[in-house]
DRENSE-919931 format. One line per 2 residues: number of its first residue (from 1); for each residue x, y, z of N, C-alpha, C, O, CB. Coordinates in Angstrom, 3 decimals, decimal comma. Glycine has a CB too. Layout:
<nodes>
NUM) X:Y:Z:X:Y:Z:X:Y:Z:X:Y:Z:X:Y:Z; ...
</nodes>
This chain:
<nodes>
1) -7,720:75,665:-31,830:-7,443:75,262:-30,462:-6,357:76,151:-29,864:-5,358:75,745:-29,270:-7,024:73,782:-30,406; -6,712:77,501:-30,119:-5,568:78,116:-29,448:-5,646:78,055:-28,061:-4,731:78,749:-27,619:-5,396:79,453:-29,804
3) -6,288:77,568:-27,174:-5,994:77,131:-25,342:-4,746:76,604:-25,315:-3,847:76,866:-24,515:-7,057:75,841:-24,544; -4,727:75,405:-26,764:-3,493:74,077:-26,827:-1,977:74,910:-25,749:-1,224:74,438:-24,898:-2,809:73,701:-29,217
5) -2,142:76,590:-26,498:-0,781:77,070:-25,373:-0,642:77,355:-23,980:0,384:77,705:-23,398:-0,285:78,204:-25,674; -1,941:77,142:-23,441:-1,630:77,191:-22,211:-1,159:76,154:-21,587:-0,880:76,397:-20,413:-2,468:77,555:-21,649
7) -0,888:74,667:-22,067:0,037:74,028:-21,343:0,981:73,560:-22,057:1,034:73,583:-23,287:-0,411:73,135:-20,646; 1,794:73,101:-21,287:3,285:72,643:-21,723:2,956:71,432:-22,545:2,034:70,632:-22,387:4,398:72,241:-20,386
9) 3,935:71,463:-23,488:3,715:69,563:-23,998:3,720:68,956:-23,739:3,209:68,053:-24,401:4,055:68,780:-24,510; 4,652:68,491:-21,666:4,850:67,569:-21,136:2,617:67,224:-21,075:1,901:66,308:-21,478:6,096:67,929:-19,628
11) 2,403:68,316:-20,477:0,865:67,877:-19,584:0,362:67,924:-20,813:-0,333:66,909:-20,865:-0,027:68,966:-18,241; 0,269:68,560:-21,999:-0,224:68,202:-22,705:-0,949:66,835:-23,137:-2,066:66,436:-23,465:0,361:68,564:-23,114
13) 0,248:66,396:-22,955:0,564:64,838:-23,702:-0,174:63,980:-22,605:-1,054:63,159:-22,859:2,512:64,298:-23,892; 0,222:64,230:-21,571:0,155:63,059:-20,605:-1,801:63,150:-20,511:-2,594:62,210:-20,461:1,289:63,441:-18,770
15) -2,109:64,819:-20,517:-3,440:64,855:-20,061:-4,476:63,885:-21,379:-5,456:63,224:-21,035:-3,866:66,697:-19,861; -4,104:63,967:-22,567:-3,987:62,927:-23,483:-4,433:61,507:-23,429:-5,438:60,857:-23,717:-2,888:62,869:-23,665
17) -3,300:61,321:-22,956:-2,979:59,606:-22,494:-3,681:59,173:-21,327:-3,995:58,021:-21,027:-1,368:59,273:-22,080; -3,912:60,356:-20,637:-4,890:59,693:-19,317:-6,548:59,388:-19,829:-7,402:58,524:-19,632:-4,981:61,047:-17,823
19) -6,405:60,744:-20,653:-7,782:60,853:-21,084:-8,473:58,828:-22,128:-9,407:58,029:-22,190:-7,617:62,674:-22,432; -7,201:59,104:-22,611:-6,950:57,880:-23,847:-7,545:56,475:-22,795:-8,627:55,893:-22,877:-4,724:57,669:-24,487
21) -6,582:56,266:-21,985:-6,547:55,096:-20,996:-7,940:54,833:-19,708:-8,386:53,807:-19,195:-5,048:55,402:-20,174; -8,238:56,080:-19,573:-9,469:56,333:-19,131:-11,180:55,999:-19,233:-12,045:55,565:-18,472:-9,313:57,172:-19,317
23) -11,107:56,438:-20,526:-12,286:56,347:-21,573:-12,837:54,915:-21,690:-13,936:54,848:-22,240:-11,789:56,813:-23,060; -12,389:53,964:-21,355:-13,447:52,374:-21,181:-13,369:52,320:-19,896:-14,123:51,410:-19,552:-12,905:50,698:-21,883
25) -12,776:52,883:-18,799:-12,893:52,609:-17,727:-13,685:53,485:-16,737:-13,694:53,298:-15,520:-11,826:52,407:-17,467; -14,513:54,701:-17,544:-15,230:55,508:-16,851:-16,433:54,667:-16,047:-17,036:53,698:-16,508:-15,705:56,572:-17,810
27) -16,646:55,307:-14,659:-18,007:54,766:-14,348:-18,050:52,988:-13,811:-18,899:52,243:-13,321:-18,909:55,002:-15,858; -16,926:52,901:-14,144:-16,560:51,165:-13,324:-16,079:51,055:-12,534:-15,826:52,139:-12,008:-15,866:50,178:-13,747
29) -15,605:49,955:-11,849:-14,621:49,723:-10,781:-13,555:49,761:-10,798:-12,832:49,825:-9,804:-14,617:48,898:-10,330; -13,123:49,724:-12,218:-12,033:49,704:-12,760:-11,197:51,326:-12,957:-10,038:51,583:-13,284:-12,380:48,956:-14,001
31) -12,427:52,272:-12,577:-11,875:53,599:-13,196:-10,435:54,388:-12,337:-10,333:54,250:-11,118:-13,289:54,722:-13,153; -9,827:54,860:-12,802:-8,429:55,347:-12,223:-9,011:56,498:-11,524:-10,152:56,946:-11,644:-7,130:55,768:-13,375
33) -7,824:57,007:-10,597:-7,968:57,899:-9,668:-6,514:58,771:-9,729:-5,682:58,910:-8,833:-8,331:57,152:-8,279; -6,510:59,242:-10,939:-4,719:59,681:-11,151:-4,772:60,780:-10,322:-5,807:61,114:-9,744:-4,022:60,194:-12,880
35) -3,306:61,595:-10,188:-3,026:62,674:-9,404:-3,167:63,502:-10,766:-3,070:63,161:-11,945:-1,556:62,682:-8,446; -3,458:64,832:-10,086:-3,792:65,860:-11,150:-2,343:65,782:-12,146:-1,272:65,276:-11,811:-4,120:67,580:-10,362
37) -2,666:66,431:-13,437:-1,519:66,405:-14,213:-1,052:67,747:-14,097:0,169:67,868:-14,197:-1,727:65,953:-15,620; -2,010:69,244:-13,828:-1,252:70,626:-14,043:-2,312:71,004:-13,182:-3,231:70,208:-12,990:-0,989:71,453:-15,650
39) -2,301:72,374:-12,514:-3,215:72,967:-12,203:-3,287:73,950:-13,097:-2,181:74,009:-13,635:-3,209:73,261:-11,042; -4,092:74,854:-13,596:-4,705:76,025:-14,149:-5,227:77,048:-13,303:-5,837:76,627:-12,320:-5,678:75,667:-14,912
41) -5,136:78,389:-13,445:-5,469:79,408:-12,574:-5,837:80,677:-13,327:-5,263:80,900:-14,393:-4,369:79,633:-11,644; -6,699:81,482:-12,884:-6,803:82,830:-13,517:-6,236:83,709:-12,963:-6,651:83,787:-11,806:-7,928:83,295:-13,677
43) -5,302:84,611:-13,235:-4,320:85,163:-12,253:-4,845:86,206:-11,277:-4,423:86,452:-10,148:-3,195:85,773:-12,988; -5,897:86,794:-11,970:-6,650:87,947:-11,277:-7,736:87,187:-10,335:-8,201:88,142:-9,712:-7,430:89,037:-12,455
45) -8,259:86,293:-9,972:-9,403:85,704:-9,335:-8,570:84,507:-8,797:-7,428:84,190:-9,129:-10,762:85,349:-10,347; -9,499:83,831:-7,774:-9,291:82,673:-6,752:-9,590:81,563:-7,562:-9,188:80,482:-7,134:-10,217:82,696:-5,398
47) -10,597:81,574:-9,324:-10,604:80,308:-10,012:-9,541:79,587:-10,149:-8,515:80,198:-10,448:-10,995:80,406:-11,117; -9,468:78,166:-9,983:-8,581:77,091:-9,750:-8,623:75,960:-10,708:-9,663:76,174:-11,331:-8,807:76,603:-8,487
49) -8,288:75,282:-11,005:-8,815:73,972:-11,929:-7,480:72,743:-11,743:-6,367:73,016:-12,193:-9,031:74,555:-13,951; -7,764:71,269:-10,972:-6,663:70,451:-11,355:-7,088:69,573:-12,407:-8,133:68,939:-12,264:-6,113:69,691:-10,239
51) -6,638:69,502:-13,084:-6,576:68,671:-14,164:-6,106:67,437:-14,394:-4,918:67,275:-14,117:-6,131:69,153:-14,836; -6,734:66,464:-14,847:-6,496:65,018:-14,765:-6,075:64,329:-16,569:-5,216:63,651:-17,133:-8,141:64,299:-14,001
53) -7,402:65,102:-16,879:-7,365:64,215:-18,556:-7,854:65,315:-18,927:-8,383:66,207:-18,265:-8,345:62,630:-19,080; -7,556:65,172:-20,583:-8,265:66,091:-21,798:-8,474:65,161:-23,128:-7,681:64,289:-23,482:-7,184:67,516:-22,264
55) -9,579:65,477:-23,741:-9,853:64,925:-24,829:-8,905:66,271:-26,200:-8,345:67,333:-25,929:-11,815:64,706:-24,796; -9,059:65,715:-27,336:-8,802:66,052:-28,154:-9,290:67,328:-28,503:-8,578:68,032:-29,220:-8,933:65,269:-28,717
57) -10,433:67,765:-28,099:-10,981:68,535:-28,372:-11,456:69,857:-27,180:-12,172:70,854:-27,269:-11,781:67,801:-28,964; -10,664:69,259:-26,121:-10,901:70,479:-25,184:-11,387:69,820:-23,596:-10,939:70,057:-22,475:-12,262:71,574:-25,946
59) -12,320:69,047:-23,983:-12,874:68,443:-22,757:-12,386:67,578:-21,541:-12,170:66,377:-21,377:-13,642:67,827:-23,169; -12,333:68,338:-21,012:-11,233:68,205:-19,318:-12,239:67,529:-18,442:-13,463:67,399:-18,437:-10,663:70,050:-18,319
61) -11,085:67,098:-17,599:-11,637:66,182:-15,813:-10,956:66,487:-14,932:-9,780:66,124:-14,905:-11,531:64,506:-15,540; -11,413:67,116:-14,121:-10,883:67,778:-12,913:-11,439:68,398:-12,288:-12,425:68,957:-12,766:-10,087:68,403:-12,971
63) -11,043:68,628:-10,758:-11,425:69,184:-9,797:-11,488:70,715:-10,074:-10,355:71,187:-10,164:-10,659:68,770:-8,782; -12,622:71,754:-10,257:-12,786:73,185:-10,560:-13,004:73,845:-8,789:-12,947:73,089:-7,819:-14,355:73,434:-11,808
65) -13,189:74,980:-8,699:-12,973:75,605:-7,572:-13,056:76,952:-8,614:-12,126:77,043:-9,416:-11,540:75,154:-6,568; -14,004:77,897:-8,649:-14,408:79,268:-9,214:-14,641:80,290:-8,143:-15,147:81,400:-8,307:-15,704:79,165:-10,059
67) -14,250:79,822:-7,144:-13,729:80,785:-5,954:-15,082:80,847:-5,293:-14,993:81,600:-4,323:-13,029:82,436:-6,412; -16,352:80,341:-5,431:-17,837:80,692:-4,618:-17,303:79,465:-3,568:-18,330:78,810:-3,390:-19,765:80,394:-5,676
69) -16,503:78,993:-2,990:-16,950:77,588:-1,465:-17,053:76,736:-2,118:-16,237:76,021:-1,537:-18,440:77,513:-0,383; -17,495:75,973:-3,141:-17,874:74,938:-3,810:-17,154:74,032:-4,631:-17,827:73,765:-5,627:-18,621:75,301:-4,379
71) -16,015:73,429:-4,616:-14,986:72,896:-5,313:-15,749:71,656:-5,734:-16,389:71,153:-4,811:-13,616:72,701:-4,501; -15,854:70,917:-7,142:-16,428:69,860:-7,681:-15,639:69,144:-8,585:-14,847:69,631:-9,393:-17,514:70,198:-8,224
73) -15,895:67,962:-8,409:-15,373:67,020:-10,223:-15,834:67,115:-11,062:-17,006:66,802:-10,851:-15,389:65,692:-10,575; -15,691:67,396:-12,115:-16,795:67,208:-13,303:-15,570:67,317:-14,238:-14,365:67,110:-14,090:-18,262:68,490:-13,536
75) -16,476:67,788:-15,418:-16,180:67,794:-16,681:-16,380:69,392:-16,578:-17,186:70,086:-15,959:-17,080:66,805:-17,731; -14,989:69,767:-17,701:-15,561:71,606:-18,375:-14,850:71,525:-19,530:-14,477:70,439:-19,974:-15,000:73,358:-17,398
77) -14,573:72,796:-20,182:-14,537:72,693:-21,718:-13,057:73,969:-22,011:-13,270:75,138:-22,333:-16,476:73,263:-22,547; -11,989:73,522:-21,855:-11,173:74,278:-22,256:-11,278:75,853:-23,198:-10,666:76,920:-23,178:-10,606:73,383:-22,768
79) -12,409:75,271:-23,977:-12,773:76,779:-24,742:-13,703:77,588:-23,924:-13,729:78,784:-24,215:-13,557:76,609:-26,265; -14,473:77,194:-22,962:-15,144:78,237:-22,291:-13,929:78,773:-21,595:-13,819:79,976:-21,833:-16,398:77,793:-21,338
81) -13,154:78,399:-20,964:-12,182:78,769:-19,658:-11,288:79,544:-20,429:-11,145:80,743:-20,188:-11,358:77,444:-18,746; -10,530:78,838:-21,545:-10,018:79,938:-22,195:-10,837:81,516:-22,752:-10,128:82,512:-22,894:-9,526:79,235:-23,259
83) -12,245:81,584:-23,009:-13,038:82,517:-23,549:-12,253:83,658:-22,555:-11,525:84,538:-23,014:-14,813:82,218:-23,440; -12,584:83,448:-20,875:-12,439:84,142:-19,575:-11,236:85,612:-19,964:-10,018:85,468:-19,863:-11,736:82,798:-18,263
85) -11,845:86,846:-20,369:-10,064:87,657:-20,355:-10,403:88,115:-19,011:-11,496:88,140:-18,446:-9,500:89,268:-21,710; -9,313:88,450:-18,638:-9,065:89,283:-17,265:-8,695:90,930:-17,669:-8,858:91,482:-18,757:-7,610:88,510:-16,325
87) -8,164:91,477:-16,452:-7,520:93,266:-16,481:-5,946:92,469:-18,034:-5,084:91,590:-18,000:-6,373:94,157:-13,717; -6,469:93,553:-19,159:-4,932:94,112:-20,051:-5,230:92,054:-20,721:-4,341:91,203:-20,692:-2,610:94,788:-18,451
89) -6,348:91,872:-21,109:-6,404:90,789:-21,930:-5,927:89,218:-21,059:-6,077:88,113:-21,581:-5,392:91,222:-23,218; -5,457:89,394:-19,933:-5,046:87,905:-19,462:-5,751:86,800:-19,283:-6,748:87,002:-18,589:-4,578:87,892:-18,414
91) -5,593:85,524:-19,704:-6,430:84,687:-19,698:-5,642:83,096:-18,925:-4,591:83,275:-18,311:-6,959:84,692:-21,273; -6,146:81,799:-19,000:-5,674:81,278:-17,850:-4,510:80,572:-18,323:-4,187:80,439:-19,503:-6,651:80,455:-17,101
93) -3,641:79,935:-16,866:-2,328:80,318:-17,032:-2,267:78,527:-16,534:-3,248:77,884:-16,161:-1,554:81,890:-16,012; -1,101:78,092:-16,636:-0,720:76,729:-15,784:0,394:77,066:-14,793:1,446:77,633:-15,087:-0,152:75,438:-16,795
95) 0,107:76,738:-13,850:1,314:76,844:-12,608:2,293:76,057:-12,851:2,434:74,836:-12,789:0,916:76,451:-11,157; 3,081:77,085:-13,193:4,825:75,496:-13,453:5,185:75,176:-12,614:6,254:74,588:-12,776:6,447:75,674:-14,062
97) 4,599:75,267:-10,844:5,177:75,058:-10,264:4,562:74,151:-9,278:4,992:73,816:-8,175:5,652:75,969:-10,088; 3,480:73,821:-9,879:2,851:72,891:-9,444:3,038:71,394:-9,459:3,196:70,654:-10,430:2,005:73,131:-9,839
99) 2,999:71,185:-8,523:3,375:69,114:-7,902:2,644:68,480:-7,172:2,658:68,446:-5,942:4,635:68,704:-6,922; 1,828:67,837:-8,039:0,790:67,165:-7,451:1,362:66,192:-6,244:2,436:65,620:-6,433:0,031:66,381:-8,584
101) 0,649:66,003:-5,004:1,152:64,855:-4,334:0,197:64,107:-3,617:0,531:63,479:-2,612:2,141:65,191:-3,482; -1,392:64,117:-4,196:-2,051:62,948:-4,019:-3,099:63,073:-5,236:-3,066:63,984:-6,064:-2,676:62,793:-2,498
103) -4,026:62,030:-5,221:-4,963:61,639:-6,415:-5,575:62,436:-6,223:-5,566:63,057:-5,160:-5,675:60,454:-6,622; -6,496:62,742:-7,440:-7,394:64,349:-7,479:-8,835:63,645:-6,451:-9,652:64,478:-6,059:-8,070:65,073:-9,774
105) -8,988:62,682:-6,205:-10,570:62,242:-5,280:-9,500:62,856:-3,885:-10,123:63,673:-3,206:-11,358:59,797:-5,217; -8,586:62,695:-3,564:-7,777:63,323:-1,897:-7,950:64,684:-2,000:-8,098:65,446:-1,045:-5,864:63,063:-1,601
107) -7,923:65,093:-3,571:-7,800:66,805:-3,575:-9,074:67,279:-3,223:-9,341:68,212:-2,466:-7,395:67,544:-5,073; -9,983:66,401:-3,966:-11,082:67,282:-3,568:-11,881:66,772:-2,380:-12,873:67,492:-2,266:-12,004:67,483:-4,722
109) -11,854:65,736:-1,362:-12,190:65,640:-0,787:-11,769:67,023:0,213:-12,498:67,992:0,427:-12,089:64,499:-0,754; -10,895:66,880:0,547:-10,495:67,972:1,137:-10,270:69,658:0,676:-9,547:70,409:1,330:-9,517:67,496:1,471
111) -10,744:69,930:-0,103:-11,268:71,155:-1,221:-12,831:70,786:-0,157:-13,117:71,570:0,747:-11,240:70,709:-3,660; -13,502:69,827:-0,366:-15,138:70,024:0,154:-15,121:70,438:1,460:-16,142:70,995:1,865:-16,100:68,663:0,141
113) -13,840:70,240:2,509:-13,511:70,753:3,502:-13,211:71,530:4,139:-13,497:71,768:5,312:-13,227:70,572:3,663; -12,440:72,147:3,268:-11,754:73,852:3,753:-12,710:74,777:2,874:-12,965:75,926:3,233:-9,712:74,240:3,186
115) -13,401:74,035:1,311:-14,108:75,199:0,527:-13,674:75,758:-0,408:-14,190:76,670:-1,055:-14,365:76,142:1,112; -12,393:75,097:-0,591:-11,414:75,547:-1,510:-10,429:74,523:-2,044:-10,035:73,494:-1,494:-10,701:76,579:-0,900
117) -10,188:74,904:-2,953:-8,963:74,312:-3,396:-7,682:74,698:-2,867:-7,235:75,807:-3,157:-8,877:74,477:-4,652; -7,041:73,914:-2,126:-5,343:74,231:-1,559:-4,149:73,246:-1,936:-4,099:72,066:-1,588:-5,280:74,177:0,162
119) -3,411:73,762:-2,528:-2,386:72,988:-2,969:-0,830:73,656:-2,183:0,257:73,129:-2,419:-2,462:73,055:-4,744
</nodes>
């Protein structure tokens, strides 16, 4: 799991625990609507990713944006995204400077709006 370094331990953890707390509540009424935990970026391209939860094994929830207009929720797989090298080996990064300040369904509603992801 070498991706594990692209985020900090704080989001690490938390993306974790969302994922943890999540998992009986998918698909109900009951299901949460957290604010992203980190964003992810490829430094050379407009790809975007906010991130909500991660499983143990890689498998993320969050709003993607791969720079074509089309920003979506789904599910993707930490090891494909990590596969991605860029120019001189770079691969994707977490914005430390990122602060989420609404739930990822506000993010992407408005991602389906402008076409993009804007934070």
């Amino acid at each position: 799991m070498e991706w594990l370094k692209v985020f900090t331990p704080e989001a690490a953890q938390q993306l974790a625990t969302n994922w943890i707390e999540q998992q009986p509540l998918k698909g109900t009424a009951q299901e949460r609507d957290y604010q992203p935990v980190c964003k992810l970026f490829l430094p050379w391209s407009a790809a975007t990713w906010l991130v909500s939860e991660m499983s143990d094994d890689g498998l993320c929830f969050g709003l993607c944006d791969i720079g074509f207009g089309s920003p979506e929720l789904g599910y993707f797989s930490m090891d494909e995204v990590y596969s991605v090298k860029g120019p001189g080996g770079l691969r994707v990064e977490q914005d430390l400077h990122f602060k989420p300040n609404k739930t990822l369904a506000e993010y992407a509603s408005e991602a389906r709006q402008k076409g993009r992801i804007s934070v």
